[in-house]
VOPAGU-2260 file (C-alpha; in pm, 1 decimal, decimal comma):
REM VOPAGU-2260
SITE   aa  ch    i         X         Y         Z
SITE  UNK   A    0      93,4   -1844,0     935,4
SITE  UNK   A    1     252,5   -1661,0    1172,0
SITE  UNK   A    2     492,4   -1343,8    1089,1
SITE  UNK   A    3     852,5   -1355,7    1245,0
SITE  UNK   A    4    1000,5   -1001,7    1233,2
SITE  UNK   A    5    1335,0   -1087,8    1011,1
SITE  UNK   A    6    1689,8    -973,5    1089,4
SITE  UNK   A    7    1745,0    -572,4     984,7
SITE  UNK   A    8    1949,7    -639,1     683,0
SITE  UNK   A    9    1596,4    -744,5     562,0
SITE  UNK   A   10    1541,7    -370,8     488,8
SITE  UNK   A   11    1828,0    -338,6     262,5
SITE  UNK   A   12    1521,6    -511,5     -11,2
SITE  UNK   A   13    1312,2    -222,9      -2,5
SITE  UNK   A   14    1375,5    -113,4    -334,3
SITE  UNK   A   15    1249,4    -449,0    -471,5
SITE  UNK   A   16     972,6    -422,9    -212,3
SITE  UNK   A   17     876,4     -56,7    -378,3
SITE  UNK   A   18     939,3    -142,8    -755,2
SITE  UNK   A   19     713,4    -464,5    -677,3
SITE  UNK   A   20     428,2    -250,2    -478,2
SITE  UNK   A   21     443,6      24,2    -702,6
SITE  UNK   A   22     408,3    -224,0   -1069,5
SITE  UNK   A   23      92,5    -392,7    -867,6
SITE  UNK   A   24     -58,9     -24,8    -806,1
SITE  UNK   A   25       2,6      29,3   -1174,6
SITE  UNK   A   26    -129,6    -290,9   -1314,2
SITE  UNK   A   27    -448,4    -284,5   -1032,1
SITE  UNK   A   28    -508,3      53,0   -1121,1
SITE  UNK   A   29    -542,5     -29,9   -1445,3
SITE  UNK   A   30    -779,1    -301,2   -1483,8
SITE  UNK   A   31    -972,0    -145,6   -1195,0
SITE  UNK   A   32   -1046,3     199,3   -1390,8
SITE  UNK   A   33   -1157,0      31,3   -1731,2
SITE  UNK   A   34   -1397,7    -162,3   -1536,7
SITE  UNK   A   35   -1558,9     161,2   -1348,0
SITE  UNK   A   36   -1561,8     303,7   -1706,6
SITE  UNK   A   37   -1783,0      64,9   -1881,2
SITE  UNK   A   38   -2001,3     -20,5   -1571,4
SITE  UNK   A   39   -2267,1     194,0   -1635,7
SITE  UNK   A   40   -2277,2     180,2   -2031,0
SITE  UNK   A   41   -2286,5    -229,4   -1989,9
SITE  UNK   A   42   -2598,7    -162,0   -1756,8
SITE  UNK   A   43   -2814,1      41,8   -1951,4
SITE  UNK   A   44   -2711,5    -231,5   -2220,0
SITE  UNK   A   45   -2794,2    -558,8   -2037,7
SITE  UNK   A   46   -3114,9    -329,9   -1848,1
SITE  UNK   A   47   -3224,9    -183,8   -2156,2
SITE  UNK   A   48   -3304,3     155,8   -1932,4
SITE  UNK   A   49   -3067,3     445,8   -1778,5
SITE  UNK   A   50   -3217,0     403,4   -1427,1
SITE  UNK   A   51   -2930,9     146,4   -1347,9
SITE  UNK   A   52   -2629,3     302,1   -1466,8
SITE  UNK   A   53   -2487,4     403,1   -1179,5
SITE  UNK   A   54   -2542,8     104,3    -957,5
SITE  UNK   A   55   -2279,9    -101,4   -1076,4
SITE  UNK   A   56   -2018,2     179,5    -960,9
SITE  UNK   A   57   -2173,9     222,1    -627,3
SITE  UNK   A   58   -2186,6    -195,9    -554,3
SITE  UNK   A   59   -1802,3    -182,4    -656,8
SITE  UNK   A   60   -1793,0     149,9    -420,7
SITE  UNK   A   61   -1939,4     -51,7    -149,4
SITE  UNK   A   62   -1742,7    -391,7    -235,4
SITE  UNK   A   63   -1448,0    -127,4    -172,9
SITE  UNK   A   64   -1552,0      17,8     138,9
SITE  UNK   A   65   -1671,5    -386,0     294,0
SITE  UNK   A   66   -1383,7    -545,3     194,7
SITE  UNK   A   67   -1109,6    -295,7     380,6
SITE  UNK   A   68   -1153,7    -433,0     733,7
SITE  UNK   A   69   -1151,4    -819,3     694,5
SITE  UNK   A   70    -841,2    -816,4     425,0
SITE  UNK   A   71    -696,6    -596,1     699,4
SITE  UNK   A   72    -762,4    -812,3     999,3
SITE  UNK   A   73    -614,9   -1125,7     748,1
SITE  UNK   A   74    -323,8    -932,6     683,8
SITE  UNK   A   75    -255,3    -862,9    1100,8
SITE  UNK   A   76    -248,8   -1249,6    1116,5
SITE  UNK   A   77     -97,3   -1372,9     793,8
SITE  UNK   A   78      97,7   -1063,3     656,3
SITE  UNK   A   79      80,8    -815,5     381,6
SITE  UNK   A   80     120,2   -1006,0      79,7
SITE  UNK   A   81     -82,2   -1260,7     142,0
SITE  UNK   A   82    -358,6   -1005,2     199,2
SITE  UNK   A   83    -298,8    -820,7    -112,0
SITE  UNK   A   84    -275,8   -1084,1    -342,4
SITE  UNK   A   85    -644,9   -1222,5    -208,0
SITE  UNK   A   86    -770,8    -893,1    -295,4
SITE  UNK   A   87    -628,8    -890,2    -652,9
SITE  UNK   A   88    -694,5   -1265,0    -708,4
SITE  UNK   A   89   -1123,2   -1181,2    -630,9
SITE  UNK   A   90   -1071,7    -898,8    -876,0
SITE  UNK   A   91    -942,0   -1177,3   -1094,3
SITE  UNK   A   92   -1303,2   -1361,5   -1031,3
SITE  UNK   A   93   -1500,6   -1059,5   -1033,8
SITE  UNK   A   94   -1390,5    -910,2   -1406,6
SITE  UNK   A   95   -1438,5   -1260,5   -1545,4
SITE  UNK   A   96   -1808,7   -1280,5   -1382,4
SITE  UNK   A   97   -1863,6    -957,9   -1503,3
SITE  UNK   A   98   -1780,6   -1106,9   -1898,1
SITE  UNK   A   99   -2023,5   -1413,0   -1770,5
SITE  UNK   A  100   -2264,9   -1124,1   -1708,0
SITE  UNK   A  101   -2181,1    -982,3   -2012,5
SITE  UNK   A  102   -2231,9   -1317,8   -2216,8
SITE  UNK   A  103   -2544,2   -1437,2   -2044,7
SITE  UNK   A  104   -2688,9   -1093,4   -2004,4
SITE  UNK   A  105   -2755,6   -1125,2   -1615,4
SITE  UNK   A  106   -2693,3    -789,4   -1478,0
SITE  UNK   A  107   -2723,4    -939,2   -1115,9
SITE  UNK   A  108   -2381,7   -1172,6   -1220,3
SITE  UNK   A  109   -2253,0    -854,9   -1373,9
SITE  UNK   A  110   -2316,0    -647,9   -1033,1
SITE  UNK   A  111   -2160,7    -976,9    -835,3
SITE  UNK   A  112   -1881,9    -893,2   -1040,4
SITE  UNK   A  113   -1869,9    -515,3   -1005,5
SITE  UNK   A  114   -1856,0    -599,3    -635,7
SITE  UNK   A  115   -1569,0    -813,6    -637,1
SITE  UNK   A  116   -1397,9    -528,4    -871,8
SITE  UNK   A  117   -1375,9    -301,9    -579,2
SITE  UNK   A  118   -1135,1    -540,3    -388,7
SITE  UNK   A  119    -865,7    -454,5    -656,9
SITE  UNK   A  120    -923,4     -95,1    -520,2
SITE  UNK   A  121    -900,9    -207,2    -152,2
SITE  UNK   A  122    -612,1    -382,1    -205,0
SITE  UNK   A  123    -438,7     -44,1    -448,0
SITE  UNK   A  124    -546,9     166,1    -152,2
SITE  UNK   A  125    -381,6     -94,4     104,7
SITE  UNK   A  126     -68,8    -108,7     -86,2
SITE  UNK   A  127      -4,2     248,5      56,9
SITE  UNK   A  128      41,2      82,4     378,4
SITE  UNK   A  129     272,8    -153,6     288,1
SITE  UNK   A  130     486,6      91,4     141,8
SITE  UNK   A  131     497,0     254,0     506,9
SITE  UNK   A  132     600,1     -52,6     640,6
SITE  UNK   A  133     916,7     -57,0     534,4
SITE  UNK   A  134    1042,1     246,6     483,5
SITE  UNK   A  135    1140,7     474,4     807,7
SITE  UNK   A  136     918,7     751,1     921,8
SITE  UNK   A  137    1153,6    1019,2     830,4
SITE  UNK   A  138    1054,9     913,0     419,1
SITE  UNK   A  139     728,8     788,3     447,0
SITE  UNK   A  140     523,7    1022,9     298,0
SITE  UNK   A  141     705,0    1036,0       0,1
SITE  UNK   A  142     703,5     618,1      -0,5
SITE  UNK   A  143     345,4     664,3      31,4
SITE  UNK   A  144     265,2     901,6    -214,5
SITE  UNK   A  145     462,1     705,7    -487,9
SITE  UNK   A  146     258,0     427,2    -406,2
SITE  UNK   A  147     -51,6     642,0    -478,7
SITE  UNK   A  148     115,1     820,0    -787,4
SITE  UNK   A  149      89,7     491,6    -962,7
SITE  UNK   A  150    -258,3     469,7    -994,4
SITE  UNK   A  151    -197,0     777,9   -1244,2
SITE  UNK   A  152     -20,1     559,6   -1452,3
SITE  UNK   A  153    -247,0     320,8   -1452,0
SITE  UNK   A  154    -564,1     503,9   -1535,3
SITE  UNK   A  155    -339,1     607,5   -1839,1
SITE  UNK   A  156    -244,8     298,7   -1939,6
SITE  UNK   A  157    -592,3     103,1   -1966,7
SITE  UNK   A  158    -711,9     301,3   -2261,7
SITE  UNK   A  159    -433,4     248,4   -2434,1
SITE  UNK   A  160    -464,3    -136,2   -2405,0
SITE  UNK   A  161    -811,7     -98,5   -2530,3
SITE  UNK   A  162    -762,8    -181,7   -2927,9
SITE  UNK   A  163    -585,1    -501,6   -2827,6
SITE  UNK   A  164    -858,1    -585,5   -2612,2
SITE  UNK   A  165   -1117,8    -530,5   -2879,5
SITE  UNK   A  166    -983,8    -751,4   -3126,1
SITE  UNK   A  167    -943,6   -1032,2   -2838,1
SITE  UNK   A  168   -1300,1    -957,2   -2713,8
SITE  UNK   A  169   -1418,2   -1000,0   -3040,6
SITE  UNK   A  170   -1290,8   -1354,4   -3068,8
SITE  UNK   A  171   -1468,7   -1440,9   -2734,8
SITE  UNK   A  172   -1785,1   -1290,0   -2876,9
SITE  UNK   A  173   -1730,0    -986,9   -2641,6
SITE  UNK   A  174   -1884,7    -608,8   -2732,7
SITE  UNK   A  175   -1621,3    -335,7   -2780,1
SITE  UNK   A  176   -1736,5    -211,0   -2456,4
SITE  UNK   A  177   -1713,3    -520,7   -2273,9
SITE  UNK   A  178   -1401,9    -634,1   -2402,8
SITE  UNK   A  179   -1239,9    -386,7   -2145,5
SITE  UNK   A  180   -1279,6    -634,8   -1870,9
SITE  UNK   A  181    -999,0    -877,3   -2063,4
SITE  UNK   A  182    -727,2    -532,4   -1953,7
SITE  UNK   A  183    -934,4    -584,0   -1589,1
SITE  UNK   A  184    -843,6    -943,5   -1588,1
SITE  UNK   A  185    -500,5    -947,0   -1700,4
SITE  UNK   A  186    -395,0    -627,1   -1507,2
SITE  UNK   A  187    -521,2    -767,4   -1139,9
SITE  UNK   A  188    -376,3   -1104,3   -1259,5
SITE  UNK   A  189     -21,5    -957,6   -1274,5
SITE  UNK   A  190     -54,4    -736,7    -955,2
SITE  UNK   A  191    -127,1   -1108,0    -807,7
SITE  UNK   A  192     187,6   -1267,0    -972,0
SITE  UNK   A  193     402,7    -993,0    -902,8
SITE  UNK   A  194     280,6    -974,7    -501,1
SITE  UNK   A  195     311,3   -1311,0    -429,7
SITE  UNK   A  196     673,5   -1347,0    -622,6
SITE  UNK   A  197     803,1   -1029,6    -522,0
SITE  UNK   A  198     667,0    -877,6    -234,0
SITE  UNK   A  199     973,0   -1052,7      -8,3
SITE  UNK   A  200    1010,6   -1055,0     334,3
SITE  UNK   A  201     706,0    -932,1     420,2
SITE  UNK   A  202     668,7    -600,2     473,8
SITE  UNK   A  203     501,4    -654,1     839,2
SITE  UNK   A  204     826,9    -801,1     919,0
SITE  UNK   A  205    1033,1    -550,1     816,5
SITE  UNK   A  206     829,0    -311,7     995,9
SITE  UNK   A  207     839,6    -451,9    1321,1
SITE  UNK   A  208    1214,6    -468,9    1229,6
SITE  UNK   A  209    1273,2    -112,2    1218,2
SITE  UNK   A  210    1015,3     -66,0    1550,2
SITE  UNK   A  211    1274,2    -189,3    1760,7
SITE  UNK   A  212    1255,5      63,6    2003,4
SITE  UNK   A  213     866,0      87,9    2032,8
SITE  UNK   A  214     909,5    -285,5    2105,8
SITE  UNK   A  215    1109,7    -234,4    2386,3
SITE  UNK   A  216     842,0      -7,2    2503,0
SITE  UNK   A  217     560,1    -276,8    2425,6
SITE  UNK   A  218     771,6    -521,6    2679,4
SITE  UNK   A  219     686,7    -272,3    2950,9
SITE  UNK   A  220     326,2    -184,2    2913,0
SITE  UNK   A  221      52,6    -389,9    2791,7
SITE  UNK   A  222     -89,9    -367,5    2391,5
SITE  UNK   A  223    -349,8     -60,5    2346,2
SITE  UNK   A  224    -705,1    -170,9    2352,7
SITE  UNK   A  225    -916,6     -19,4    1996,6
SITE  UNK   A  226   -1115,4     232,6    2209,2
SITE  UNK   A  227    -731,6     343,1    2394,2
SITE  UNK   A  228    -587,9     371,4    2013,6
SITE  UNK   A  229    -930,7     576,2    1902,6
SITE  UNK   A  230    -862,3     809,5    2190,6
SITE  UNK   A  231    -508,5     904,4    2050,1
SITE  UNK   A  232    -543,5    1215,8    1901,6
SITE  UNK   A  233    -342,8    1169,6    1631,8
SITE  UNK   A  234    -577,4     872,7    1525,9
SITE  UNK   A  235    -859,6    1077,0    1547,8
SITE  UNK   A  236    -732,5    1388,2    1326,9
SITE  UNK   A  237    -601,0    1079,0    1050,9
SITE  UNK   A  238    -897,2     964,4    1065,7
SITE  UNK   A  239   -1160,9    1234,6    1075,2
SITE  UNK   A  240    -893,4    1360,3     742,3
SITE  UNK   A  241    -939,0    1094,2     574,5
SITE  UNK   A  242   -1364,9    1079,5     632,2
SITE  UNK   A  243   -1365,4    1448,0     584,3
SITE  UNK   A  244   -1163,1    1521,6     232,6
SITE  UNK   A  245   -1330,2    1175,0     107,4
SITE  UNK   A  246   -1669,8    1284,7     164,8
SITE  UNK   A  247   -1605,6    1672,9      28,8
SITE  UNK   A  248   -1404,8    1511,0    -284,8
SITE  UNK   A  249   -1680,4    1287,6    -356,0
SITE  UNK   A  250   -1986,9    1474,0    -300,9
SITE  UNK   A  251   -1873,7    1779,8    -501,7
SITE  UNK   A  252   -1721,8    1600,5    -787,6
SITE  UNK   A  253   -1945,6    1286,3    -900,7
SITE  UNK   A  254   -2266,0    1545,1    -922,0
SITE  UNK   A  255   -2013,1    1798,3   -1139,3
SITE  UNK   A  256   -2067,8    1647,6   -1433,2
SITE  UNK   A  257   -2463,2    1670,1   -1434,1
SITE  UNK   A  258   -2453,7    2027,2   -1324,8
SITE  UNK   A  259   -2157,0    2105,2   -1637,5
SITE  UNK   A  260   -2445,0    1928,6   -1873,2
SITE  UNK   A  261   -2709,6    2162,4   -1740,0
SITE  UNK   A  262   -2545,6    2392,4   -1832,9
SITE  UNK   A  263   -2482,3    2362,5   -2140,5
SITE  UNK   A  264   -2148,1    2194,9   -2097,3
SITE  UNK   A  265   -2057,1    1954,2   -2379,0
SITE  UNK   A  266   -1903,2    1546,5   -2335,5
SITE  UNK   A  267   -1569,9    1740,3   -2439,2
SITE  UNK   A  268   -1612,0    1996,8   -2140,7
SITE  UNK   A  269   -1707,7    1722,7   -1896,1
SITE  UNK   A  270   -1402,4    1490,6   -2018,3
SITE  UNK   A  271   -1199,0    1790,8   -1958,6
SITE  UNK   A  272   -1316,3    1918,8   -1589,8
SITE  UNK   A  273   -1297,7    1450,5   -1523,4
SITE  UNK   A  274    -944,8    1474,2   -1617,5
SITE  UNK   A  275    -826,1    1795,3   -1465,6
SITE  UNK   A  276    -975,5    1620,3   -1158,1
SITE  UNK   A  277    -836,8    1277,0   -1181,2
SITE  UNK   A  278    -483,4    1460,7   -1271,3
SITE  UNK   A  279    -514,4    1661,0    -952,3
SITE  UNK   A  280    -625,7    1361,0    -755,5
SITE  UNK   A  281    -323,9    1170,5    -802,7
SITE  UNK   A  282     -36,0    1348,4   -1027,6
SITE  UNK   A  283       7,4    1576,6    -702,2
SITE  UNK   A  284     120,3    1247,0    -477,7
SITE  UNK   A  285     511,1    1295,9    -488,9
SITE  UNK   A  286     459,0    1675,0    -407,4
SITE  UNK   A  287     233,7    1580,5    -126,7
SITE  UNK   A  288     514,2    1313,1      11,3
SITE  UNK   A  289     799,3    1518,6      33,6
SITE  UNK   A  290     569,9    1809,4     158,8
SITE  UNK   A  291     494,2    1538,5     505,7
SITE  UNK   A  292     790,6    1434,9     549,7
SITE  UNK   A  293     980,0    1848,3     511,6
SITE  UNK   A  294     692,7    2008,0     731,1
SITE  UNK   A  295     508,2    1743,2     898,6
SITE  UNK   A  296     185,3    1569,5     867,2
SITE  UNK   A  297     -53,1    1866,1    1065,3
SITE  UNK   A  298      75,8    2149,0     773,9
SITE  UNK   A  299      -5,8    1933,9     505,9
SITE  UNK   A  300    -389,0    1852,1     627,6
SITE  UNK   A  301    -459,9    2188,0     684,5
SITE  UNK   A  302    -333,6    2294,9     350,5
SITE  UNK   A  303    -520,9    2036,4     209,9
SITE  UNK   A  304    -786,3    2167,7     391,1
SITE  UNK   A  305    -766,1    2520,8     278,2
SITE  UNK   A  306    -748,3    2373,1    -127,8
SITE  UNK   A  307   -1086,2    2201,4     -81,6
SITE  UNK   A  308   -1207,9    2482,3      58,5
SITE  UNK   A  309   -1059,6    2740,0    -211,8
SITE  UNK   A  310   -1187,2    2452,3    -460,1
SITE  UNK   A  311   -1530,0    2460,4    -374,7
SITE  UNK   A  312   -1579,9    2828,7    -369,5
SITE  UNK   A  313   -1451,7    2885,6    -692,7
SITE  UNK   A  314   -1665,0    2585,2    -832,0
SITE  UNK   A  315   -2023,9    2640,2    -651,4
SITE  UNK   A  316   -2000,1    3060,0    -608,3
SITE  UNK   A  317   -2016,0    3246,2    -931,4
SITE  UNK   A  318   -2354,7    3259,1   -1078,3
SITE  UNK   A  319   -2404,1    2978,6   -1291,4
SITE  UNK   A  320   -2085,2    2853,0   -1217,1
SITE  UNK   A  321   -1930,5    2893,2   -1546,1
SITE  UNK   A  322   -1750,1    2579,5   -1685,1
SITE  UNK   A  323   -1394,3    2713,7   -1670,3
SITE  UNK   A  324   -1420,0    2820,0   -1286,7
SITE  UNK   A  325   -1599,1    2476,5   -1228,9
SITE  UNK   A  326   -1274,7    2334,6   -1405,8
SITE  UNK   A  327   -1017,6    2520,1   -1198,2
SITE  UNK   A  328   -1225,9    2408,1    -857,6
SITE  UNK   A  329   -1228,3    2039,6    -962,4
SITE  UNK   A  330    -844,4    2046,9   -1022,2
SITE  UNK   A  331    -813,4    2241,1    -668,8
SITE  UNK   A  332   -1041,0    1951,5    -542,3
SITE  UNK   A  333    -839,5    1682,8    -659,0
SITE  UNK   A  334    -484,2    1850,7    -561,4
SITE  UNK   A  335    -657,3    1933,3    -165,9
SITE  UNK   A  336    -811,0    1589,3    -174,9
SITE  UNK   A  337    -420,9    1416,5    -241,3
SITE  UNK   A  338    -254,0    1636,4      58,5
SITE  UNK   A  339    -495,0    1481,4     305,7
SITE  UNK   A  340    -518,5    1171,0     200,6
SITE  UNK   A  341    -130,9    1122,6     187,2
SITE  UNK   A  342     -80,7    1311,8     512,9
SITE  UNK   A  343    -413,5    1145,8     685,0
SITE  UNK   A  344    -240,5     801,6     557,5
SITE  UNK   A  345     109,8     930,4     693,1
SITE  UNK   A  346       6,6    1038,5    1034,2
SITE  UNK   A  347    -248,4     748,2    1115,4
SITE  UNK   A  348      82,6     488,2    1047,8
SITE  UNK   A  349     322,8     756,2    1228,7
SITE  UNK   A  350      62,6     673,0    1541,3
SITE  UNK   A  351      39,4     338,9    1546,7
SITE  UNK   A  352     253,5       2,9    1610,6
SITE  UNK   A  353     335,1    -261,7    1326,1
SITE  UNK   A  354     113,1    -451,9    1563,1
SITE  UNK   A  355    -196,2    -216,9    1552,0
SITE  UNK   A  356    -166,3     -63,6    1223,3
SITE  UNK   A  357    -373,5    -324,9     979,5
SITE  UNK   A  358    -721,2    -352,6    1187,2
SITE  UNK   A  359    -697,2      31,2    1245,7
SITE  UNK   A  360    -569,6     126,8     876,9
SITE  UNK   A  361    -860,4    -117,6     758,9
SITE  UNK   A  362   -1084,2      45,6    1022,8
SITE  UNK   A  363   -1020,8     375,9     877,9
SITE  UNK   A  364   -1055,4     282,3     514,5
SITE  UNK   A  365   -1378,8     101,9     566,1
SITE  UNK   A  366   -1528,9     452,2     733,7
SITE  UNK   A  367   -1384,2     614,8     445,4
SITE  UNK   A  368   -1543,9     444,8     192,1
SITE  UNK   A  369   -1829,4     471,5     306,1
SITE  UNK   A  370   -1826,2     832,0     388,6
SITE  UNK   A  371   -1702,5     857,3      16,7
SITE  UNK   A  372   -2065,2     688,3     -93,3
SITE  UNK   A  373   -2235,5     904,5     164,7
SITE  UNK   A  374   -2110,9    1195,6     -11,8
SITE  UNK   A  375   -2242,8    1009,6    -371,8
SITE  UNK   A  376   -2568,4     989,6    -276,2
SITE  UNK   A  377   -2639,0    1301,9     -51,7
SITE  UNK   A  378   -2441,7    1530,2    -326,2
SITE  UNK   A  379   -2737,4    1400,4    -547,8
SITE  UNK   A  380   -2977,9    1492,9    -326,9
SITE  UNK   A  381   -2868,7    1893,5    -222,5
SITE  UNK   A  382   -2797,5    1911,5    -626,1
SITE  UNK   A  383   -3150,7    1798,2    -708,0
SITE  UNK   A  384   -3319,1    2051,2    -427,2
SITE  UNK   A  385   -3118,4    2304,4    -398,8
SITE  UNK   A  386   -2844,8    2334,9    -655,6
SITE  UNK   A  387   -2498,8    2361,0    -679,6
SITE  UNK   A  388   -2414,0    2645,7    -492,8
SITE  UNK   A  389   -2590,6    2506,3    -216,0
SITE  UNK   A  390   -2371,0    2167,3    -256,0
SITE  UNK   A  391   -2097,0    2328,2    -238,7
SITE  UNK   A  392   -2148,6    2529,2      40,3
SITE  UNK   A  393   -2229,1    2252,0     230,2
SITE  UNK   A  394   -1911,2    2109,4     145,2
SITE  UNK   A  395   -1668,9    2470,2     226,0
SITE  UNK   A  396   -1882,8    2373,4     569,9
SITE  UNK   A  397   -1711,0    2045,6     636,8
SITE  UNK   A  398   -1410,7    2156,7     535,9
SITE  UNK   A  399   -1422,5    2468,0     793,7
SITE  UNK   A  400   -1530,5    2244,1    1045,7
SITE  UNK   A  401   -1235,0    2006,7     990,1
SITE  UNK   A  402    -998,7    2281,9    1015,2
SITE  UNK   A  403   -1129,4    2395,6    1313,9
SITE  UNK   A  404   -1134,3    2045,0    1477,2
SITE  UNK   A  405    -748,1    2014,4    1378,6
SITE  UNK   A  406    -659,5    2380,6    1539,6
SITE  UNK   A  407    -859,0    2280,0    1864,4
SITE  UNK   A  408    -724,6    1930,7    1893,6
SITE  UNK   A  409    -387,7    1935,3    1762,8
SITE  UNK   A  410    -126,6    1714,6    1973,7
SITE  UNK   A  411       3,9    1996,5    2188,9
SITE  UNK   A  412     383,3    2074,2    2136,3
SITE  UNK   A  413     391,6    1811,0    1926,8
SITE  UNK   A  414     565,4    1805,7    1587,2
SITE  UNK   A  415     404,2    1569,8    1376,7
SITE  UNK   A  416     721,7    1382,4    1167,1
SITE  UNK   A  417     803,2    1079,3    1401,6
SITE  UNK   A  418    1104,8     953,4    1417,8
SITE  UNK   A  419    1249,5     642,1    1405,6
SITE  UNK   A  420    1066,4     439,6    1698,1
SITE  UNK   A  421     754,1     556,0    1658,0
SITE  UNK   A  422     789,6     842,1    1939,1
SITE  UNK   A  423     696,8    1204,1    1827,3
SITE  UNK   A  424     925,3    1464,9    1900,1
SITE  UNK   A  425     863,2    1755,2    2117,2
């Protein structure tokens, strides 16, 4: 099906468009962190053993990361919300393998269905996108960071849900525990409903409505080739933002709460430093907006930047790294890791045409991903042989290297807020 850019009055729906992607975020969000809750507990359950417990996050980590680039690429030919309703609908099949899992105690149906999870996350993290699509550059950090702001919502709501779910779990001969997948079904079910209803015109369309004068441009000069948009150098700082913060964020953080318990730390402490994280992570997104769009996309990485790096000190340099510091730098993390993801996002949509922007914003949230479950599993490692400290460091190291890759190659004379038209101004 192809996508015919409609008329401009088109864009006078984008407040439908916004309520519709931001309910989906909430309602995704939801069922997607109930299900990464109860992953590992329904492992060591079906396994009988605690050596498992973390796979079924890191197949639905990988699911993620896999499934960006081909619900991209369908979305270039067939449009947004057919993309993003696919991704919530095999969310829809994955939570109900997981209860067949569950049922039949198989955990290699219940890690099918952890994998299929992680396209509810691929499509939440997509939705950002869409949100840029229609609204003009001048607002689109803030339209972004909205989008992201309701997965805050929705990682509040699921527990909430979770005495109703019992009591219908228990009719279906479901576990407490398990019984969390029923939120996981019925939230990506409704971010499916509400797409394909809602999301109307498309929001491809609308954004090649408002690219009118990049499209006059495109008559003249042939489309960019992948390697010609990968040597823009605003695609390279977007994306090398987005790898960077993802793999600092994740590496520091998932191996915090083993170091807080070897401490001493107690499941209060580590629910605490989780949730200052998580709050930072994503309660920070309409700050980190307006922040792109009033000073530009280049000021807000590099003060990301210099928040991850502030984060890790105070987490991994003090002797023993007390638990409050270790708090404080997981908050810091979290609130660093939100400016350059929402200016990353910003700037590698600012660079590209309604044309390029799916296979490249799937391109960069595949290498993402995965940098995200680098960071998992070589975080393990430097904690095991070295310690914390030395974890960090080696994060505050990225980080400084980042910073220094975004002083040398930062678009000369170039202000990083593009107008209208995709042009940058000088």
């Amino acid at each position: 099906m192809a996508i015919s850019a409609r008329p401009a009055p088109a864009v006078e729906r984008r407040g439908v468009l916004m309520a519709t992607l931001f309910a989906a975020q909430v309602c995704g969000s939801t069922g997607h962190s109930m299900s990464m809750a109860v992953g590992g507990i329904l492992a060591a359950d079906i396994t009988g053993t605690n050596a498992w417990t973390g796979l079924p996050v890191a197949i639905g980590a990988l699911g993620a990361a896999l499934a960006s680039w081909p619900l991209s690429r369908l979305m270039g030919r067939v449009g947004r919300r057919p993309g993003l309703t696919l991704g919530y609908g095999l969310a829809v099949v994955g939570a109900l393998l997981g209860i067949a899992g569950v049922l039949t105690r198989s955990f290699a149906l219940l890690l099918v269905g952890m994998a299929l999870f992680g396209v509810a996350s691929t499509s939440n993290l997509l939705a950002r996108y869409a949100a840029a699509d229609v609204t003009a550059s001048a607002h689109r950090g803030r339209a972004m960071g909205l989008i992201v702001w309701g997965s805050t919502l929705g990682s509040i709501l699921g527990p909430t849900l979770m005495p109703g779910a019992v009591r219908a779990g228990a009719l279906l001969g479901l576990s407490p525990v398990a019984s969390a997948f029923l939120i996981s079904v019925t939230g990506f079910a409704l971010a499916a409903l509400l797409v394909e209803a809602l999301l109307r015109p498309d929001p491809l369309a609308i954004a090649r409505a408002l690219d009118t004068r990049a499209a006059l441009d495109r008559l003249a000069a042939p489309a960019r080739r992948l390697g010609e948009i990968l040597g823009d150098v605003r695609v390279r700082i977007a994306v090398g933002t987005l790898m960077a913060s993802q793999v600092v964020m994740i590496g520091t953080t998932s191996t915090s709460p083993v170091h807080l318990r070897d401490h001493g730390g107690s499941v209060s402490t580590i629910g605490l430093a989780v949730g200052m994280h998580l709050g930072g992570m994503y309660i920070a997104s309409p700050l980190s907006g307006w922040l792109c769009d009033r000073f530009g996309r280049l000021p807000v990485i590099a003060g990301g930047g210099v928040l991850l790096l502030a984060a890790v000190f105070v987490a991994g340099v003090p002797p023993g790294s007390e638990s409050g510091l270790v708090i404080v730098g997981l908050f810091l993390n979290g609130v660093g890791w939100n400016l350059a993801f929402v200016a990353g996002s910003a700037l590698l949509t600012d660079a590209l045409s309604p044309d390029e922007r799916t296979s490249v914003q799937g391109l960069a949230d595949l290498v993402m991903g995965l940098m995200g479950a680098l960071g998992s599993a070589v975080g393990g490692m430097v904690l095991g042989a070295w310690g914390f400290a030395a974890l960090n460091a080696l994060g505050g190291g990225v980080v400084c290297g980042g910073l220094a890759a975004l002083w040398l190659y930062r678009p000369g004379r170039v202000s990083v807020a593009i107008p209208l038209g995709g042009q940058p101004e000088r």
